[in-house]
C-alpha beads as a LAMMPS data file, in Angstrom:
LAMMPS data file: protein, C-alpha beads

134 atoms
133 bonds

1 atom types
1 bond types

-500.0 500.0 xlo xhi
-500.0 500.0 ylo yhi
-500.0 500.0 zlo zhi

Masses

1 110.0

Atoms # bond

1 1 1 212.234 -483.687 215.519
2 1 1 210.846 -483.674 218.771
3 1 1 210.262 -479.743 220.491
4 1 1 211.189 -479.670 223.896
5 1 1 208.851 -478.979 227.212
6 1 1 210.881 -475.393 226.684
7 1 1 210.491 -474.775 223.532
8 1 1 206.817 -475.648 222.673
9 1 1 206.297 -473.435 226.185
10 1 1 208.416 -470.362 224.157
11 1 1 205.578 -470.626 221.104
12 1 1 202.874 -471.359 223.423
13 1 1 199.758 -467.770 222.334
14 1 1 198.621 -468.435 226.090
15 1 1 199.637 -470.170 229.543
16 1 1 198.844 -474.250 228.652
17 1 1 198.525 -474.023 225.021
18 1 1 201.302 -476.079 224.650
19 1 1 201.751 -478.653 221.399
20 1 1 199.108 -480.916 221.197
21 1 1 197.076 -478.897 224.147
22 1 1 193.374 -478.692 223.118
23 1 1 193.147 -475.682 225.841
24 1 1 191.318 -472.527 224.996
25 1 1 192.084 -469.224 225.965
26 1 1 190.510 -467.742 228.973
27 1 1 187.304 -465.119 227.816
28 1 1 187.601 -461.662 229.757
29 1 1 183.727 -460.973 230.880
30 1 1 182.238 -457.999 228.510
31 1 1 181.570 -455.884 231.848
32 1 1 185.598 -456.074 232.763
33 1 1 186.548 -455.171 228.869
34 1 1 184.258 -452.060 229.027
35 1 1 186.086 -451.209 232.304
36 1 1 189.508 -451.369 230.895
37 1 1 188.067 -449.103 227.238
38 1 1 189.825 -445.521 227.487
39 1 1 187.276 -443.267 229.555
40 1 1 187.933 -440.539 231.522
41 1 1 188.211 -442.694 234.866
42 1 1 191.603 -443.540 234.406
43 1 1 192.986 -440.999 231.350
44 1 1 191.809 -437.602 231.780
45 1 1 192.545 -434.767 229.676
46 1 1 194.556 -431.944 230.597
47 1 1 196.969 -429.863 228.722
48 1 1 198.671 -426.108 229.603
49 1 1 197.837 -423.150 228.592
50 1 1 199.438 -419.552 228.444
51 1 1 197.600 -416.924 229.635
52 1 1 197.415 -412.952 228.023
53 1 1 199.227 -411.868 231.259
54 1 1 201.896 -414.915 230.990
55 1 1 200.751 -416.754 233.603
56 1 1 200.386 -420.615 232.907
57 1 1 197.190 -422.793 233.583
58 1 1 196.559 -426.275 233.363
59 1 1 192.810 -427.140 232.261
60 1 1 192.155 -430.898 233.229
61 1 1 188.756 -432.579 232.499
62 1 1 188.530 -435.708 233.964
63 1 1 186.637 -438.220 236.707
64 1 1 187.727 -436.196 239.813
65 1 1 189.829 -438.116 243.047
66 1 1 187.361 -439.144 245.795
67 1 1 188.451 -440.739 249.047
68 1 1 185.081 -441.996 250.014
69 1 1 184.349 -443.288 246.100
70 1 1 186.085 -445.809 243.561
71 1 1 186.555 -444.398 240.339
72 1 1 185.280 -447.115 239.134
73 1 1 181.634 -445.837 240.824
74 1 1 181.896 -442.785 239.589
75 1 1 180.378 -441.095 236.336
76 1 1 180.785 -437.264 237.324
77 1 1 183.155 -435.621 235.316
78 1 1 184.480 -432.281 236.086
79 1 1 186.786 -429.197 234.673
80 1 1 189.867 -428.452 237.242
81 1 1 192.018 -425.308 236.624
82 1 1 195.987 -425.357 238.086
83 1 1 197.917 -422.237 238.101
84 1 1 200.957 -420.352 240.410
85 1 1 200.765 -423.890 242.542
86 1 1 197.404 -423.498 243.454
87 1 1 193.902 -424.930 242.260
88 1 1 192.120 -422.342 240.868
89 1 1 188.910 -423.234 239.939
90 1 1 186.625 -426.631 239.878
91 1 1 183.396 -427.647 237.996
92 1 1 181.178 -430.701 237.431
93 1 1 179.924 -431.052 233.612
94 1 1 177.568 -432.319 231.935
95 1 1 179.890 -435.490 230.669
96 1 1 179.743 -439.030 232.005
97 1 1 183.404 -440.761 232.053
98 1 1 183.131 -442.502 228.859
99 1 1 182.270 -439.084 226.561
100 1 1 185.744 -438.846 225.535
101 1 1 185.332 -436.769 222.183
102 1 1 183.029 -433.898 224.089
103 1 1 185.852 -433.380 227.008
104 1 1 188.203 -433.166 224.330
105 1 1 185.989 -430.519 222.814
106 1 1 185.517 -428.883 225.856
107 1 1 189.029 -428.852 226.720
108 1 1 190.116 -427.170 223.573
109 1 1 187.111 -424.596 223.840
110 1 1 188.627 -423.814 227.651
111 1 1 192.394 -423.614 226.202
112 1 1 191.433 -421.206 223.292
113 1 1 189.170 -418.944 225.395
114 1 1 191.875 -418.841 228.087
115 1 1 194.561 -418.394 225.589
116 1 1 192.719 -415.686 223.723
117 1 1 191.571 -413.975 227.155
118 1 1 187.935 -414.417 226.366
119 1 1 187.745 -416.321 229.480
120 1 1 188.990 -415.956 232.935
121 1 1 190.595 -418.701 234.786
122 1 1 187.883 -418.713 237.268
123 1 1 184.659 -421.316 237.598
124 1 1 182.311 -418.833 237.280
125 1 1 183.703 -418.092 233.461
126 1 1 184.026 -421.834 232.449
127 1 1 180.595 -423.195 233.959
128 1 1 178.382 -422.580 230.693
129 1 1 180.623 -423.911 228.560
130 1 1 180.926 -427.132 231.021
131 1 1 176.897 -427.407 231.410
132 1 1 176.854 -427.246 227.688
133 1 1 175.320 -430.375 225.657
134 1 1 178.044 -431.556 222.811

Bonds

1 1 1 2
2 1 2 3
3 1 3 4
4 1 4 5
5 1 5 6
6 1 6 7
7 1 7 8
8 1 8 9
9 1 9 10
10 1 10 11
11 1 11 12
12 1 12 13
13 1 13 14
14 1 14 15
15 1 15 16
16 1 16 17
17 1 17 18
18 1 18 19
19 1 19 20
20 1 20 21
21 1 21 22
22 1 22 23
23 1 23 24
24 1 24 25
25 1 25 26
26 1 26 27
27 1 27 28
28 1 28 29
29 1 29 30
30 1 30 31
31 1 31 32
32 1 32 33
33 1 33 34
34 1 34 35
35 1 35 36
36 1 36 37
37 1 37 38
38 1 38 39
39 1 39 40
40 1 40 41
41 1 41 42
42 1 42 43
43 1 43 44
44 1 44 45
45 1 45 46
46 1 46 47
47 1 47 48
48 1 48 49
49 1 49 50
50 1 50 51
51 1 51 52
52 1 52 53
53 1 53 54
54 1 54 55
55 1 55 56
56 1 56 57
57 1 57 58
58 1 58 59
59 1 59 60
60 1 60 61
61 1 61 62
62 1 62 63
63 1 63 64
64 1 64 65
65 1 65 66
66 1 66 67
67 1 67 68
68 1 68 69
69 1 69 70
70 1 70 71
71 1 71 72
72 1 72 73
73 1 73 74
74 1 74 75
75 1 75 76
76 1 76 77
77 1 77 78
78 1 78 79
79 1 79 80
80 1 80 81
81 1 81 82
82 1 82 83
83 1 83 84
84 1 84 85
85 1 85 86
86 1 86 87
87 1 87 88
88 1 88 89
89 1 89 90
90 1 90 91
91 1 91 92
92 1 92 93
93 1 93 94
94 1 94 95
95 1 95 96
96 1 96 97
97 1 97 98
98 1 98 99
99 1 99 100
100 1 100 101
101 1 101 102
102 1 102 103
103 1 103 104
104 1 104 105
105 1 105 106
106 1 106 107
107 1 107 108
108 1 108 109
109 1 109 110
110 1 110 111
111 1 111 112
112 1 112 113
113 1 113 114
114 1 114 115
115 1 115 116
116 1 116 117
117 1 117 118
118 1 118 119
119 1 119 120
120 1 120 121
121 1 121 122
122 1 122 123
123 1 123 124
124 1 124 125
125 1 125 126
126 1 126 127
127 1 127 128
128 1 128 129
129 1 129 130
130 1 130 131
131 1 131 132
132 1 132 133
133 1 133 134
């Protein structure tokens, strides 16, 4: 039975792998894989957290927005603080964009000293915690 131009097109794994098609797939360069791994460039962390007082604060850790700078440039991660439609507080840290697990750490330490009251939503309470080593 003979497949059609269609249907060996509909089975093709890649464009021009066709039946009989000795064609390889195209390799993605190693430097634009790393670029594409989850880092903080393009997924930072933030999550909300309720205050003693009832006020609500989002902690984000992340590569900050830069006109002058591509992301992609950029290593500097810093600790952002929303609340009551304003930004609160901002602080570089001791990550670089791909240290995924230690902002996540840090984030969590943030939400539960926030939560708890232990810290105040203000960058002169969460700057040791973001110059910390993890």
């Amino acid at each position: 039975m003979a497949v059609s131009r269609l249907d060996a097109a509909t089975v093709a794994p890649f464009p021009g792998a066709g039946i009989g098609s000795s064609r390889q797939p195209r390799r993605v360069p190693r430097r634009l894989c790393e670029d594409r791994a989850v880092s903080l460039r393009g997924s930072p962390l933030e999550q909300d957290v309720a205050l003693p007082d009832g006020r609500v604060v989002r902690v984000r850790v992340g590569v900050p927005d830069d006109s002058y700078i591509a992301k992609r440039d950029l290593d500097t991660v810093d600790v952002e603080l929303y609340g009551d439609g304003q930004h609160l507080a901002a602080v570089n840290t001791v990550l670089g964009a791909k240290q995924v697990r230690e902002a996540r750490e840090l984030l969590h330490e943030i939400v539960a000293g926030l939560a708890s009251g232990e810290l105040e939503p203000t960058a002169g309470a969460i700057e040791p915690l973001a110059d910390r080593l993890r």
